[in-house]
C-alpha positions as CSV (number, residue, x, y, z in Angstrom):
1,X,65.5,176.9,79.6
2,X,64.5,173.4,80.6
3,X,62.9,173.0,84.1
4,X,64.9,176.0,85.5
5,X,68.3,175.0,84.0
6,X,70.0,176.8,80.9
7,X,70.8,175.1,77.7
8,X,74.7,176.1,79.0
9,X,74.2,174.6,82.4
10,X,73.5,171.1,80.7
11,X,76.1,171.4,77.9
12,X,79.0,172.5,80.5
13,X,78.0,169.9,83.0
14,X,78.2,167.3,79.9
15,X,80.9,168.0,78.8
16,X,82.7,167.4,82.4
17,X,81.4,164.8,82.6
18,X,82.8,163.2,79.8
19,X,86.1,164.2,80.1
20,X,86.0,163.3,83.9
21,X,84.8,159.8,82.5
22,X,87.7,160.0,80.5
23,X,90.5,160.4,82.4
24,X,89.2,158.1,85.4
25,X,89.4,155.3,83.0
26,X,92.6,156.4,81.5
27,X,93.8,156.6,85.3
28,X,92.4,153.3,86.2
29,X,93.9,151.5,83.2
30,X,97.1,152.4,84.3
31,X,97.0,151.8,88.1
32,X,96.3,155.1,89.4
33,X,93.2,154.5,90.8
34,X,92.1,151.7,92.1
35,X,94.9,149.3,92.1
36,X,98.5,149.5,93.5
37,X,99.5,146.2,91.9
38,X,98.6,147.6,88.7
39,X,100.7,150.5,89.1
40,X,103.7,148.7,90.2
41,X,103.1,146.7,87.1
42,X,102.5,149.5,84.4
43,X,106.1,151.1,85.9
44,X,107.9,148.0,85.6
45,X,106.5,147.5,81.8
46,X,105.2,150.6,80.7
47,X,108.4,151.6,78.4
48,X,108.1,150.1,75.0
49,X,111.6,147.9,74.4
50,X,113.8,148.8,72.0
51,X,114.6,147.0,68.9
52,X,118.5,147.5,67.9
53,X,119.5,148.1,64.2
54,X,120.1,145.3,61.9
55,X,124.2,146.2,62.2
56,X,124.0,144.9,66.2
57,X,123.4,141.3,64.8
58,X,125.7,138.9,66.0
59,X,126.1,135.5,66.3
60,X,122.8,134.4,67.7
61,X,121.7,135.3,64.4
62,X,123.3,132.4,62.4
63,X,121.8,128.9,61.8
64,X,123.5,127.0,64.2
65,X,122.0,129.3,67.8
66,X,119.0,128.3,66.7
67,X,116.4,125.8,68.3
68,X,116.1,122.6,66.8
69,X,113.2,121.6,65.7
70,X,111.6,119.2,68.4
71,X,108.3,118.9,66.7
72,X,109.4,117.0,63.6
73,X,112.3,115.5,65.5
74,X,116.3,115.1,64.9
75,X,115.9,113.4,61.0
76,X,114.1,116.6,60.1
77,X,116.7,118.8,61.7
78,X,119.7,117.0,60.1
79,X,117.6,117.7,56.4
80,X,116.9,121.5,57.3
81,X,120.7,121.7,58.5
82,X,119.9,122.4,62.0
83,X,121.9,119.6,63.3
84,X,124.8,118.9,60.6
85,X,127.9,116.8,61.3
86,X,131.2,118.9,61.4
87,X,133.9,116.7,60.9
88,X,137.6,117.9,62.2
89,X,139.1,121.1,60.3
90,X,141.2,120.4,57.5
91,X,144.8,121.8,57.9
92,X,146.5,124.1,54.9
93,X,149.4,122.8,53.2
94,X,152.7,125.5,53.2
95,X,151.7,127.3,50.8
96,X,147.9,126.8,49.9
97,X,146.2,129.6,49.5
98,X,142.8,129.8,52.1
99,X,139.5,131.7,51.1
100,X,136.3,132.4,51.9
101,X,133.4,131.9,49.8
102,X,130.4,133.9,50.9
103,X,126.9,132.1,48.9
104,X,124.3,134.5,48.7
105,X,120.7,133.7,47.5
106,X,119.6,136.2,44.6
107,X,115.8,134.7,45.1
108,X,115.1,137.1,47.9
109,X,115.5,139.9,46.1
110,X,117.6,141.6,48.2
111,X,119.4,145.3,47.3
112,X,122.9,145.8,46.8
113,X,123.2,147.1,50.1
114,X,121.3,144.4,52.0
115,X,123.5,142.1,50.7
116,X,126.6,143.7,51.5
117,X,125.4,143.8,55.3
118,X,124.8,140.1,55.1
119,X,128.1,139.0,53.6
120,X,129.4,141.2,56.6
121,X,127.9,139.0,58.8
122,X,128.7,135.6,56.7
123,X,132.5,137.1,57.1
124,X,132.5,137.7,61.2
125,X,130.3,134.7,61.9
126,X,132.9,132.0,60.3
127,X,135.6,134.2,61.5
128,X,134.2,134.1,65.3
129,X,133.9,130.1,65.1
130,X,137.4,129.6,63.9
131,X,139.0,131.9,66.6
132,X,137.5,130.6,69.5
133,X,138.9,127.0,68.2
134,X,142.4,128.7,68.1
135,X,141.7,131.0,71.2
136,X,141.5,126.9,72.9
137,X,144.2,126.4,71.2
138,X,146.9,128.3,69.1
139,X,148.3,124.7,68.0
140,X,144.9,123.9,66.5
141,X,144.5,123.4,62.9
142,X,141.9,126.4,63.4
143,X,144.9,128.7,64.5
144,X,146.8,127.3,61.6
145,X,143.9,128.5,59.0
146,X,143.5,131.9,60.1
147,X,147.1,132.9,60.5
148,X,147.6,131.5,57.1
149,X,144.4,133.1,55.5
150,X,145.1,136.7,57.1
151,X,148.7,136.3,55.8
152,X,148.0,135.4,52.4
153,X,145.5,138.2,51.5
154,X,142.1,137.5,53.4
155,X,141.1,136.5,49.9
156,X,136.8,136.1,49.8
157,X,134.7,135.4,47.2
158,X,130.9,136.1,46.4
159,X,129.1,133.6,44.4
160,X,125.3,132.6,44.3
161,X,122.8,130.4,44.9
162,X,119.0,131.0,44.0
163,X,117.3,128.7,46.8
164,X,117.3,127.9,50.2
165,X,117.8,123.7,50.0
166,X,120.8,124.7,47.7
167,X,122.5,126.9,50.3
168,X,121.9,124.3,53.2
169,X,123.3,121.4,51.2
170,X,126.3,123.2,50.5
171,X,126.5,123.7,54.6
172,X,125.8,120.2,55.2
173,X,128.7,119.8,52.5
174,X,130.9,122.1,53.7
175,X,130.8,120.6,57.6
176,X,131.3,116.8,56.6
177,X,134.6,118.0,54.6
178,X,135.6,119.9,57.9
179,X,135.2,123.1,56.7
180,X,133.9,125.8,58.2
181,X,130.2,126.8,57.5
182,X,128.3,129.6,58.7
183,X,124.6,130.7,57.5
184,X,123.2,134.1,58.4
185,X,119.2,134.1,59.4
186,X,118.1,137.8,58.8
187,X,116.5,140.1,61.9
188,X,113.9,141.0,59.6
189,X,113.5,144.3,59.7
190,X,113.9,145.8,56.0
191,X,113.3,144.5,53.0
192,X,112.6,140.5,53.6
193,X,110.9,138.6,55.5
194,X,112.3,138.1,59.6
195,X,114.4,134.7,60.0
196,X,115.0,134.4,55.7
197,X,118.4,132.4,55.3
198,X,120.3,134.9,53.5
199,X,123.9,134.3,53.4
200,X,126.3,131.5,53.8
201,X,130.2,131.4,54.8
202,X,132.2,128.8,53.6
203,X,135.6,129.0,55.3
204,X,138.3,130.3,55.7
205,X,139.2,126.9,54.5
206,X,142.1,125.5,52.0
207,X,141.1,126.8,48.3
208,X,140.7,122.9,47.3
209,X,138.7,122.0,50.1
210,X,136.1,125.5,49.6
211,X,136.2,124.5,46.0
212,X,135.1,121.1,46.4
213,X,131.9,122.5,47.7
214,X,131.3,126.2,45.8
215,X,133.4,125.8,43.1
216,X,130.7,125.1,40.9
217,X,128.4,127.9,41.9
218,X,128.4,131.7,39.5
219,X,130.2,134.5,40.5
220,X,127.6,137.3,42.0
């Protein structure tokens, strides 16, 4: 008993206290309280957004939907492959075979798996820029390369590369020769690090014309 008030009396009226405390600030923080503004901005933003699977990747993902880089200017752009020169497609002979050559970089360390997702992407990505050429215009020599790669097989072909610089030469390659070249920047979310340069596409293309820039490269 401490001037007329039991030892409960205090603890109760303690402990109401500090869960009253409690949820008044919990209340306040989100708008609740004291301000309206503040709840009409905790219901606008309150949800956490939602990060979609590494399989929703599309084309915004590859090299070329990227911002240049303003800060070190166009030069550094054109080194880092962000601005390279594509000259006009190269048209397949009758009967000349057309491939795709998908370069993938064994320094990441990437699993089996992972890099059976990125050559996925490789594949679609060069695919989608040569069809919306021929969707312009089924005369095109784009048209010409897909209805002549899809009719001879869809042949594709993994080799590798074990840096970055390698893999964006070959691109720089690749588009001075007219051929179409694709690099996949990863989402980041398993197993390496977000925006790692994972994959390059390398056609479809006339087989002389891919192997004038992978033919040297290992098998995977």
């Amino acid at each position: 008993m401490v001037d007329g008030v039991s030892p409960q009396v205090v603890v109760t009226t303690g402990l109401i206290s500090l869960v009253s405390g409690y949820l008044l600030g919990i209340y306040a923080i989100r708008g609740y309280v004291f301000s309206s503004a503040l709840k009409e901005e905790r219901d606008a933003n309150w949800k956490d957004p939602v990060e979609s699977e590494e399989s929703d990747i599309d084309e915004d993902d590859t090299i070329l939907d990227h911002a240049p880089n303003w800060g070190n200017g166009e030069e550094a752009d054109r080194r880092q492959g962000l601005r390279a020169t594509k000259a006009p497609a190269v048209a397949p002979k009758s009967n000349e075979e057309c491939k795709l050559v998908l370069v993938v970089r064994t320094d990441l360390g990437m699993t089996k798996g992972k890099i059976a997702a990125q050559c996925g992407h490789a594949t679609l990505a060069c695919y989608k820029t040569l069809s919306r050429a021929a969707a312009k215009d089924p005369k095109s020599t784009e048209a010409k390369l897909l209805r002549q790669w899809e009719r001879m097989g869809q042949a594709k072909i993994a080799v590798q590369t074990k840096s970055e610089d390698e893999m964006l030469e070959l691109m720089r390659k690749a588009r001075s020769l007219g051929v179409t070249a694709e690099v996949i920047q990863d989402a980041g979310r398993t197993q390496i690090a977000a925006s790692s340069r994972t994959v390059l596409g390398v056609g479809p293309a006339p087989k002389s014309e891919v192997d004038k820039i992978t033919g040297h490269l290992k098998l995977l």
